[in-house]
C-alpha positions in Angstrom: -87.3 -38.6 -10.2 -86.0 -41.7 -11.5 -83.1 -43.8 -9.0 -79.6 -42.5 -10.5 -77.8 -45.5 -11.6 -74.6 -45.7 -13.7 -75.9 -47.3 -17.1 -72.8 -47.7 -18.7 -69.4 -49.1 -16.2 -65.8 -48.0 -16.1 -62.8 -50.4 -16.8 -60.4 -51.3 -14.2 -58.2 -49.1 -15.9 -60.5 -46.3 -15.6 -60.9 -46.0 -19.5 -64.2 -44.5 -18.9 -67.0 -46.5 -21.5 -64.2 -47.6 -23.8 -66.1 -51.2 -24.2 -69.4 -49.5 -24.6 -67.7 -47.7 -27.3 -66.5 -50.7 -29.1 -70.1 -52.7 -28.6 -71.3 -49.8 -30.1 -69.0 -49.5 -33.4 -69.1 -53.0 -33.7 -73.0 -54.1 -33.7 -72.5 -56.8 -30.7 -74.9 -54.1 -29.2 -78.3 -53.1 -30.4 -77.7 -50.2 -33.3 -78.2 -46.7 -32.1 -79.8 -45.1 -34.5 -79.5 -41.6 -34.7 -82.8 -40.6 -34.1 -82.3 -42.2 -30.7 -79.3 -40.2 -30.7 -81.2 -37.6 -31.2 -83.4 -37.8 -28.5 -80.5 -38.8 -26.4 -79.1 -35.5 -27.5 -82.1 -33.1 -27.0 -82.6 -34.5 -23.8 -79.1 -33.8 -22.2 -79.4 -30.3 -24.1 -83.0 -29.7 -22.3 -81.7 -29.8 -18.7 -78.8 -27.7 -19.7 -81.3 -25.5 -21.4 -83.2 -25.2 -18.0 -81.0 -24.8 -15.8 -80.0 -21.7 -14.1 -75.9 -21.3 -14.2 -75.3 -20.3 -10.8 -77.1 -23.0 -9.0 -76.1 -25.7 -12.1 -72.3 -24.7 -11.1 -73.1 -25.3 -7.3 -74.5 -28.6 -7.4 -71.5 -29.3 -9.7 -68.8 -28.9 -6.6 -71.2 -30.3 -4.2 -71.2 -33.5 -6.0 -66.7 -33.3 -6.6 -66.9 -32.4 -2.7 -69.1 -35.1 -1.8 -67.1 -37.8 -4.2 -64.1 -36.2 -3.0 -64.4 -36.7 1.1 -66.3 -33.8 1.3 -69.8 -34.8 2.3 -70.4 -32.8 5.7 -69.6 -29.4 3.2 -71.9 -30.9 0.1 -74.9 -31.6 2.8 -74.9 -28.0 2.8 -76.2 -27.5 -0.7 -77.6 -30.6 -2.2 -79.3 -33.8 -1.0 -77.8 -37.0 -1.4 -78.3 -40.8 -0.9 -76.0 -42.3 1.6 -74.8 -44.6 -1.5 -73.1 -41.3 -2.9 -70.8 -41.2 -0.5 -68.2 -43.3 -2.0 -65.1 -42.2 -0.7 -62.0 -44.1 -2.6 -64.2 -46.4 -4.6 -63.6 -44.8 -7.7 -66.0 -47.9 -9.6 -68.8 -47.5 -7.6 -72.2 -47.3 -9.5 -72.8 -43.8 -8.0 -69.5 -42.6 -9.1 -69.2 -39.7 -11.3 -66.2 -38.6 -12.7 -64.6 -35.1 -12.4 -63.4 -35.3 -16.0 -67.2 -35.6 -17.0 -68.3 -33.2 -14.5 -65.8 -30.8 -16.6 -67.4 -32.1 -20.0 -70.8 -31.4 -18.0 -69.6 -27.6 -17.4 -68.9 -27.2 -20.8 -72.3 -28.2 -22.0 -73.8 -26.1 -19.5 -71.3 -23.4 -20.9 -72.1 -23.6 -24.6 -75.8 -24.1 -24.1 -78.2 -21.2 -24.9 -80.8 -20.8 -22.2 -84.4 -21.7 -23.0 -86.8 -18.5 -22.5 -89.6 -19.6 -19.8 -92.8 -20.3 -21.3 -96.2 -20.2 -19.6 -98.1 -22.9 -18.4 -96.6 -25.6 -17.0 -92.8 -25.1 -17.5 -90.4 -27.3 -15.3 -86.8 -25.6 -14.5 -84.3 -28.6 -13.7 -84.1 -29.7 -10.2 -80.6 -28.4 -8.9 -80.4 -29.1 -5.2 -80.3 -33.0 -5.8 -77.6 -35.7 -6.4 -79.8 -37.6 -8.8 -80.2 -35.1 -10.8 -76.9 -34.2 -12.4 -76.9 -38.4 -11.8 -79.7 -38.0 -14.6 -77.2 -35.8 -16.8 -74.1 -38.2 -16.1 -76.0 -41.2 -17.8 -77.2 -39.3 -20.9 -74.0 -37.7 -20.9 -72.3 -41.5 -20.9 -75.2 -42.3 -23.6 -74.5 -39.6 -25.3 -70.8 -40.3 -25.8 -71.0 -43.8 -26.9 -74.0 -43.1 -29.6 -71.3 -40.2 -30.9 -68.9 -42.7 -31.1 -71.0 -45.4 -32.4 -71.8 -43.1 -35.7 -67.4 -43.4 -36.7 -65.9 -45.3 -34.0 -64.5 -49.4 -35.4 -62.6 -52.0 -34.2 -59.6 -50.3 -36.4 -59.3 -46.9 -34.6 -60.3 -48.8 -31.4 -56.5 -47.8 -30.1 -56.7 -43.8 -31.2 -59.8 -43.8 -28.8 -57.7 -45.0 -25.8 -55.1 -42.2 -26.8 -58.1 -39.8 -27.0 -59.9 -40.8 -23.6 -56.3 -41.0 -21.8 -55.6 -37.6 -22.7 -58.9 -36.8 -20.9 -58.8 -39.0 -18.0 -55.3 -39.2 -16.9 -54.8 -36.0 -15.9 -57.6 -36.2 -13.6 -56.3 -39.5 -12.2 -52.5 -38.7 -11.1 -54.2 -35.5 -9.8 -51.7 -32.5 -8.7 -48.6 -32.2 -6.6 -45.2 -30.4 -5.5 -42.9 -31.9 -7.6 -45.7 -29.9 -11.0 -45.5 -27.1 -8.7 -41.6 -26.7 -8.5 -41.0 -27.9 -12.2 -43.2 -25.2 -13.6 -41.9 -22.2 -11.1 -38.6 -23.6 -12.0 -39.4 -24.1 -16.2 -41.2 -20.9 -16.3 -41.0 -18.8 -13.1 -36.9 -17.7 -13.4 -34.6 -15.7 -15.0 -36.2 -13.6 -18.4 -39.3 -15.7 -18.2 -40.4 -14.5 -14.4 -39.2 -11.3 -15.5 -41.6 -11.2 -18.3 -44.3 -12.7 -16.4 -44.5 -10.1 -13.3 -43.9 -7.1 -16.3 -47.3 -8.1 -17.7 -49.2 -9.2 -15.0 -47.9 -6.9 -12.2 -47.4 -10.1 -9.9 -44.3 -12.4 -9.1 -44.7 -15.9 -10.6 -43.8 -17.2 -7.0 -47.0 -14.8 -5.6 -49.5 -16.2 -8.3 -48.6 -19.5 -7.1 -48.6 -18.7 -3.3 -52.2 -16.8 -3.9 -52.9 -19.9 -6.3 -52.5 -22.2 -3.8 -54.8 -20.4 -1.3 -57.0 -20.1 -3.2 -57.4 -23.6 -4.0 -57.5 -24.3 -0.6 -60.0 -22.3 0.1 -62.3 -23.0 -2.8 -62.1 -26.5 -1.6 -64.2 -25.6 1.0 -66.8 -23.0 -0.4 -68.9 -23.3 -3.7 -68.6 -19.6 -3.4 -66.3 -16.9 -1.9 -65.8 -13.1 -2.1 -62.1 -11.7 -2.8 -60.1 -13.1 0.2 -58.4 -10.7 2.6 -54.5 -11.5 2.1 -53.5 -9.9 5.3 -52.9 -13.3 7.4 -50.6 -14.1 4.2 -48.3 -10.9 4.2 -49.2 -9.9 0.5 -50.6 -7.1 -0.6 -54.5 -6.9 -1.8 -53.9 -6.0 -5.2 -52.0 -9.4 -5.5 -54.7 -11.0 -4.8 -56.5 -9.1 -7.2 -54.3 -10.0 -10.1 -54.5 -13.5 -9.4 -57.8 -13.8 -9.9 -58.0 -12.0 -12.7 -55.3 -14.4 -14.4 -58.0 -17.4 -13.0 -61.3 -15.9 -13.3 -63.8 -14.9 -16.1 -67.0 -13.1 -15.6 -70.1 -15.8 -16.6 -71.4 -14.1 -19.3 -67.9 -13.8 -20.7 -67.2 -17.7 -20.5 -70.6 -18.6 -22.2 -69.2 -16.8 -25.2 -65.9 -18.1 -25.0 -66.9 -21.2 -24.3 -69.1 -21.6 -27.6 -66.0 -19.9 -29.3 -63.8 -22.5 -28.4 -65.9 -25.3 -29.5 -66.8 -23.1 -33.4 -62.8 -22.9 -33.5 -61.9 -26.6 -32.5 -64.8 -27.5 -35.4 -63.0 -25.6 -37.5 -59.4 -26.6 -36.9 -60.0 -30.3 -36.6 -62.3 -30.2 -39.9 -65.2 -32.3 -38.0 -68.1 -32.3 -36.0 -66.5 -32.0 -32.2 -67.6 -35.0 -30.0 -69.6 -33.8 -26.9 -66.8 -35.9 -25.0 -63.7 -33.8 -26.1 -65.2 -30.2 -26.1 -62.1 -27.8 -25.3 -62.9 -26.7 -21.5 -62.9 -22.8 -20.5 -61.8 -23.5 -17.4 -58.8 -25.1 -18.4 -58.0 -21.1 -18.9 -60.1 -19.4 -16.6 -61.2 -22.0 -13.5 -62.8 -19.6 -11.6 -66.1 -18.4 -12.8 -67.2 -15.2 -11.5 -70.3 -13.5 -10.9 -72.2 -9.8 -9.7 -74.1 -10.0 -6.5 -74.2 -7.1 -5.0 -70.6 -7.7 -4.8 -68.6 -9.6 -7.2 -68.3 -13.9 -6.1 -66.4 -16.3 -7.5 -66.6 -20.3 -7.9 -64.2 -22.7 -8.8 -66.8 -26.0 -9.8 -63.8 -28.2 -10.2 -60.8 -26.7 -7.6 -58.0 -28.5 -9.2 -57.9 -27.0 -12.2 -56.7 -23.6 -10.1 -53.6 -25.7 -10.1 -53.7 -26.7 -13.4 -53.7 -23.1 -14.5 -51.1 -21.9 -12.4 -48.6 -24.8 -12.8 -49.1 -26.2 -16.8 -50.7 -23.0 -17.7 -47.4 -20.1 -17.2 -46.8 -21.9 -20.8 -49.1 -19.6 -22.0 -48.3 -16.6 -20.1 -44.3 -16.9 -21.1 -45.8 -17.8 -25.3 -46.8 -14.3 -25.5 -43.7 -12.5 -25.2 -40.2 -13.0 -27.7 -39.4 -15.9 -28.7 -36.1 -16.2 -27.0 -38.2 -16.8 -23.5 -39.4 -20.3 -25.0 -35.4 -21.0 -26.0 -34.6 -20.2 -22.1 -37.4 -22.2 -20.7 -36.5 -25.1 -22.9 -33.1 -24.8 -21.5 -34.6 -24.6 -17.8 -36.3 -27.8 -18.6 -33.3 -29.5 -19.9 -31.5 -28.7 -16.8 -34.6 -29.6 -14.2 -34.5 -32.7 -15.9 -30.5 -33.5 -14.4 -31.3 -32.1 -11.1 -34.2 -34.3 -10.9 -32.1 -37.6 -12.3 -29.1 -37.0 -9.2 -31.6 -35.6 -6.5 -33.6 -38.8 -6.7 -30.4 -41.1 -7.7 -27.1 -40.3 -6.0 -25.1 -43.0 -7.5 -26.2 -41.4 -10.9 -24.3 -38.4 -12.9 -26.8 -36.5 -15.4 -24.6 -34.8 -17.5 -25.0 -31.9 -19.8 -22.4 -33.2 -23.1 -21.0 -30.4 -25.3 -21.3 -30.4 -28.7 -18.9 -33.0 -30.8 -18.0 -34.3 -34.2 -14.9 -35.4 -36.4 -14.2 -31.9 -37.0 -15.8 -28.5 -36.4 -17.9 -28.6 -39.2 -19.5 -31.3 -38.3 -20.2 -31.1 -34.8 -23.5 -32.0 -33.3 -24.9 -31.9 -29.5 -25.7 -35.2 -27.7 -28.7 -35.7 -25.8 -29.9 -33.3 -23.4 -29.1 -35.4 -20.2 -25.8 -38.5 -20.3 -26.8 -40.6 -16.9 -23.1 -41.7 -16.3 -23.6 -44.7 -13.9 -20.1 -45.6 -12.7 -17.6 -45.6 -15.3 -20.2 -45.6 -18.6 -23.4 -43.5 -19.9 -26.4 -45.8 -19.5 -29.1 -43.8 -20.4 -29.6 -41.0 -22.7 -32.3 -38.6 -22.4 -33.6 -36.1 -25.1 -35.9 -33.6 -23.7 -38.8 -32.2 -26.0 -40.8 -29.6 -24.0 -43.3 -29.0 -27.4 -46.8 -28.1 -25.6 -49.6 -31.0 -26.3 -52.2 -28.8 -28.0 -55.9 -29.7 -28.0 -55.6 -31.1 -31.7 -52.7 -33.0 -30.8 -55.2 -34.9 -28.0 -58.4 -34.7 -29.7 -57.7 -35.1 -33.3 -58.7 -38.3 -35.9 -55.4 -38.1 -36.3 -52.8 -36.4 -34.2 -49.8 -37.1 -35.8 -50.9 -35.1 -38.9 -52.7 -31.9 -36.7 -50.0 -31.6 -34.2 -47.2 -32.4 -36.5 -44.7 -29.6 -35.4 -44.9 -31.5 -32.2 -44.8 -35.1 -33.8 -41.9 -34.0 -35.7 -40.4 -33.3 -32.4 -40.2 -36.7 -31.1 -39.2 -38.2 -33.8 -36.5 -36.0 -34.1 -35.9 -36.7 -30.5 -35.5 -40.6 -31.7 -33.0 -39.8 -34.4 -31.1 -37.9 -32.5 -30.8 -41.4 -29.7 -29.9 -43.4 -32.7 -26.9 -41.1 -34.3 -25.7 -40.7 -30.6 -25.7 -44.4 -30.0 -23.6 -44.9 -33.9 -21.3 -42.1 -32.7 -20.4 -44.0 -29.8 -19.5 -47.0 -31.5 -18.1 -45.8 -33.7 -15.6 -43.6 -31.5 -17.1 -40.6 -32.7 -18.2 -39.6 -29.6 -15.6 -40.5 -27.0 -16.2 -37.7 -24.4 -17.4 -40.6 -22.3 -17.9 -44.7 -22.3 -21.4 -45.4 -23.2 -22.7 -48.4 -22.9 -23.4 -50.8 -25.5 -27.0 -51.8 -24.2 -27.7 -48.1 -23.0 -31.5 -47.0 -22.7 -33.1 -43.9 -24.8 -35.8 -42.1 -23.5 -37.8 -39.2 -25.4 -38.6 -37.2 -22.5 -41.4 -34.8 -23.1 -43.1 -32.0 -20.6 -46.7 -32.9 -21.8 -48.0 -36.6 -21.8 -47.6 -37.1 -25.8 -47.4 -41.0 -25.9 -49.8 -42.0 -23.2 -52.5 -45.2 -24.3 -50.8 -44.6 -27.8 -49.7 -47.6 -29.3 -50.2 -46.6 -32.7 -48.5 -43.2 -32.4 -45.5 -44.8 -31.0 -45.2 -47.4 -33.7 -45.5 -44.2 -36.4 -43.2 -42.2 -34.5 -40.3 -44.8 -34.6 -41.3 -45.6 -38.7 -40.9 -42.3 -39.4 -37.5 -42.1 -37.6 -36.2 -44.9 -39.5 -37.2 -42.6 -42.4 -34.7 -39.8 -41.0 -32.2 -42.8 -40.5 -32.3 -44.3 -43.6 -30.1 -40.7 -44.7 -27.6 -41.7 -42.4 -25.4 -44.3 -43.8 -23.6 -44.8 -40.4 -26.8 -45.7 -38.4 -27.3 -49.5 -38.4 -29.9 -51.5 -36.7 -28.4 -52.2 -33.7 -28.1 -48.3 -33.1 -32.0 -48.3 -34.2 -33.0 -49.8 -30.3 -36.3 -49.2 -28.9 -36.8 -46.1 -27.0 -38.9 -45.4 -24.1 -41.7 -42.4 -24.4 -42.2 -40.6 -21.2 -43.3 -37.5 -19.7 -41.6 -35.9 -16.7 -44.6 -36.6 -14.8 -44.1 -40.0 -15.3 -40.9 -40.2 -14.8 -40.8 -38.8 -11.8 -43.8 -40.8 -10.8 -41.0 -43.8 -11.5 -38.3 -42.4 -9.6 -40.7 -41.8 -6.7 -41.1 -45.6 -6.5 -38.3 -47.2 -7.1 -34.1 -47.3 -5.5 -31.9 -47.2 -8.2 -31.2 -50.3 -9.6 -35.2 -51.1 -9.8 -35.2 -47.7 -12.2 -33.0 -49.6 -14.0 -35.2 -52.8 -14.5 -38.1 -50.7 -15.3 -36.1 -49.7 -18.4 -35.3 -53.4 -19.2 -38.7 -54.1 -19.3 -40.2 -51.3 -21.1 -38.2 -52.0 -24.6 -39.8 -55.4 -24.5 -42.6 -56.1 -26.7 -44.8 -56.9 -23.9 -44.8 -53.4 -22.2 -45.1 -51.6 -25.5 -47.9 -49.3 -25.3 -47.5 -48.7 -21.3 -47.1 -45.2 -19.4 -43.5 -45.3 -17.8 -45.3 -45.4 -13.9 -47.7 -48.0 -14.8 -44.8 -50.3 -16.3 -43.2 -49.5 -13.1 -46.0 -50.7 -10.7 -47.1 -53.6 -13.4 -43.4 -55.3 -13.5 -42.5 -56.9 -10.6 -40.0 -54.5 -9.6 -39.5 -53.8 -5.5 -41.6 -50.6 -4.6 -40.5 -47.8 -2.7 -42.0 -44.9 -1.5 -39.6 -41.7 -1.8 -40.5 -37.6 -1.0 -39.8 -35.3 -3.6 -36.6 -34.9 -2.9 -35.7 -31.5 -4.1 -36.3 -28.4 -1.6 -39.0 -26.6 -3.1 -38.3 -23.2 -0.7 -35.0 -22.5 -2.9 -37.4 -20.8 -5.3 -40.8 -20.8 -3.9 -40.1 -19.5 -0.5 -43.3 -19.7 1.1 -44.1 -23.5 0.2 -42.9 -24.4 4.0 -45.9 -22.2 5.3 -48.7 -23.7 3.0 -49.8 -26.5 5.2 -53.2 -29.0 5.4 -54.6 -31.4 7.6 -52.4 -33.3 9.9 -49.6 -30.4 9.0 -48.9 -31.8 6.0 -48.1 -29.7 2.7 -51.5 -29.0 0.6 -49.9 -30.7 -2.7 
């Protein structure tokens, strides 16, 4: 077995191969043909091809465990070098990503078994570190010679956008401020209702169970159904949760080679190993019959990522009207956020207003009155990120319901900001150098520099219908998700919040996530708890502790 090695590095930034991508499309590298792809291609396929699932999907959480802080549980299922153990150094040469150990289950996923043949036939070694280290470098091979065949310098910065949406994710990892903005988005009112009809479980039980089971699959490649007894929930809870996570193996095999037919289909070209849509983004726990039925979680996390981000789709099959209400929940988590992190601040919910009547319109979902005038405006856009809108040549045409949204979101920033100096608003003093922000639940803007510039070109479309709108109404915004906002927040007093906006409508932040601006600009750090009690509608967070009796998110 040959010494694993990573072949190709990972930028400071963690942009995983993004300058092996770009010495590929540009020739500054020796040409990969694509009969080397080929063989690149048909290698990676053959261990996939011989390699049984069960023991494939072990070694995959022995190797997150043991790059995780884990290696005492991953000794107990794979051998490794003592080099593996990295701990935080994320750069390390033996460092393998968990958003490529997800790629690497969907491979294994969407891969037809080989059928044994006699005579000397050699089933892939799946007890060792260096052998998924094998994997991960034709894997990293593999995604630069797909790139190579399309990728150039010109659509160097929709790459970025497209490895962001894969990495980033992974990076900022999961917490309790996800965990309360989803129970409270999703989780309340008609939506919870609608939720515990279908699923015969309370949103705030799925997450309770959700939790635990993370927890526990963070310690075992495989358990059986746990006993809820120590919890003080019935077993048929636990039950339904993991049938909302889980999916028998023969089950996610076909799913998973649906997904990838249907993505070819819907983004009209061949799908990049790299971006494959991932099963377990909908089912993270894998399950299996023996003698009794088992279940795995390869990559723990995405339990969370399922319970928190994925109620979306639980509350999209019912009427429309529970979309309307959880828009409106998001509108107001946003203002409860804004004062319970700022107490100078007032986040205000405007009602609607106009010269008349007739012509009456709403003003941004949240007015941050500091002192006597509104200094920030927020519109909130909670439009889910699909997979085309991440993975797509071009995103702003196959997510353009969702494009449309921001840009509206813009518009609507700039006809407040006329209306206000103009007197048409007059409900309140705003500010004449008062910040925008398009405020959106999923990371839409993130590494998109190109997007951004679209987004605000095709607003001054919309404005150019609007006689009243003059350019200095037409300021820069700032693009944000909540997550990133709150990231902000969590770093910084009030008046340093403030200084983070002044720097990202410059032209030298453009292009930067709202918490990275925030660390990058010289502002005083803080370091702030998430300041809203997460027991007023999840009433068993207080119990769910970890090490050191702290909270497990």
């Amino acid at each position: 077995m040959a010494t694993y090695g990573i072949t190709h590095g990972i930028t400071a930034a963690c942009l995983s191969n993004l300058g092996y991508h770009f010495w590929y499309s540009s020739g500054m590298e020796h040409s990969t043909s694509r009969f080397k792809l080929r063989i690149v291609r048909n290698r990676y396929r053959e261990w996939l091809e011989r390699s049984n699932d069960v023991n494939a999907l072990t070694l995959i959480w022995a190797v997150n465990a043991l790059q995780s802080g884990k290696a005492k549980l991953a000794a107990r299922y794979i051998t490794f070098p003592k080099e593996a153990v990295i701990g935080k150094r994320r750069f390390d040469e033996y460092a393998i990503h968990p958003w490529e150990l997800e790629t690497i289950v969907t491979s294994l996923l969407s891969t037809p078994k080989d059928r044994p043949r006699t005579g000397r036939y050699k089933y892939t070694n799946l007890t060792r570190f260096e052998s998924l280290g094998v994997l991960v470098n034709l894997l990293r091979e593999l995604e630069n010679g797909e790139y190579g065949m399309t990728g150039t310098a010109d659509n160097i910065w929709e790459e970025m956008y497209r490895i962001g949406q894969r990495q980033f994710a992974w990076q900022r990892g999961y917490n309790t401020e996800q965990l309360y903005r989803y129970a409270y988005v999703y989780g309340q009112g008609e939506c919870g209702e609608f939720f515990e009809e279908k699923n015969g479980i309370s949103v705030s039980n799925f997450l309770y169970l959700s939790v635990a089971l993370f927890g526990l699959l963070l310690e075992k490649p495989w358990l059986t159904e746990p006993d809820t007894s120590a919890l003080g929930l019935s077993q048929d809870d636990m039950a339904r949760t993991l049938a909302l996570h889980s999916i028998g193996l023969i089950e996610a095999r076909a799913k998973a080679t649906k997904m990838n037919a249907d993505s070819v289909r819907s983004l009209g070209t061949p799908m990049r190993t790299a971006y494959m849509p991932s099963v377990l983004r909908q089912h993270p726990i894998i399950r299996v019959s023996h003698r009794s039925l088992i279940y795995t979680a390869p990559l723990p996390p995405l339990i969370m990522n399922r319970a928190t981000a994925g109620l979306y789709y639980d509350i999209k099959r019912g009427p429309t009207r529970l979309m309307t209400e959880a828009n409106a929940r998001f509108e107001d988590y946003v203002r409860k956020l804004v004062e319970a992190y700022h107490s100078r601040f007032q986040a205000l919910k405007g009602k609607p207003y106009g010269r008349s009547k007739a012509t009456f319109v709403d003003p941004p979902d949240c007015l941050i009155r500091d002192g006597d005038q509104i200094t920030i405006a927020i519109e909130c856009k909670a439009t889910k990120l699909t997979f085309e809108a991440q993975f797509s040549d071009n995103p702003a045409i196959a997510a353009k319901q969702g494009f449309e949204q921001v840009v509206k979101g813009i518009f609507q920033l700039w006809r407040f900001f006329s209306h206000a100096r103009q007197g048409v608003y007059s409900a309140n003093t705003v500010s004449a150098t008062a910040y925008g922000i398009v405020l959106t639940m999923d990371s839409w803007m993130q590494m998109a520099t190109k997007l951004r510039r679209s987004a605000l070109e095709r607003a001054r479309q919309l404005a150019a219908s609007d006689p009243d709108i003059i350019e200095a109404d037409m300021r820069l915004v700032v693009f944000a998700s909540i997550q990133e906002l709150n990231d902000s927040f969590a770093q910084t007093e009030t008046d340093g919040f403030m200084e983070v906006l002044g720097h990202a409508v410059t032209e030298k932040y453009e292009g930067y996530g709202l918490s990275e601006l925030t660390r990058d600009c010289g502002v005083v750090l803080t370091r702030k708890p998430f300041p809203i009690d997460v027991t007023q509608i999840l009433p068993w967070w207080s119990k769910m502790k970890g090490p050191n009796d702290r909270p497990l998110l």
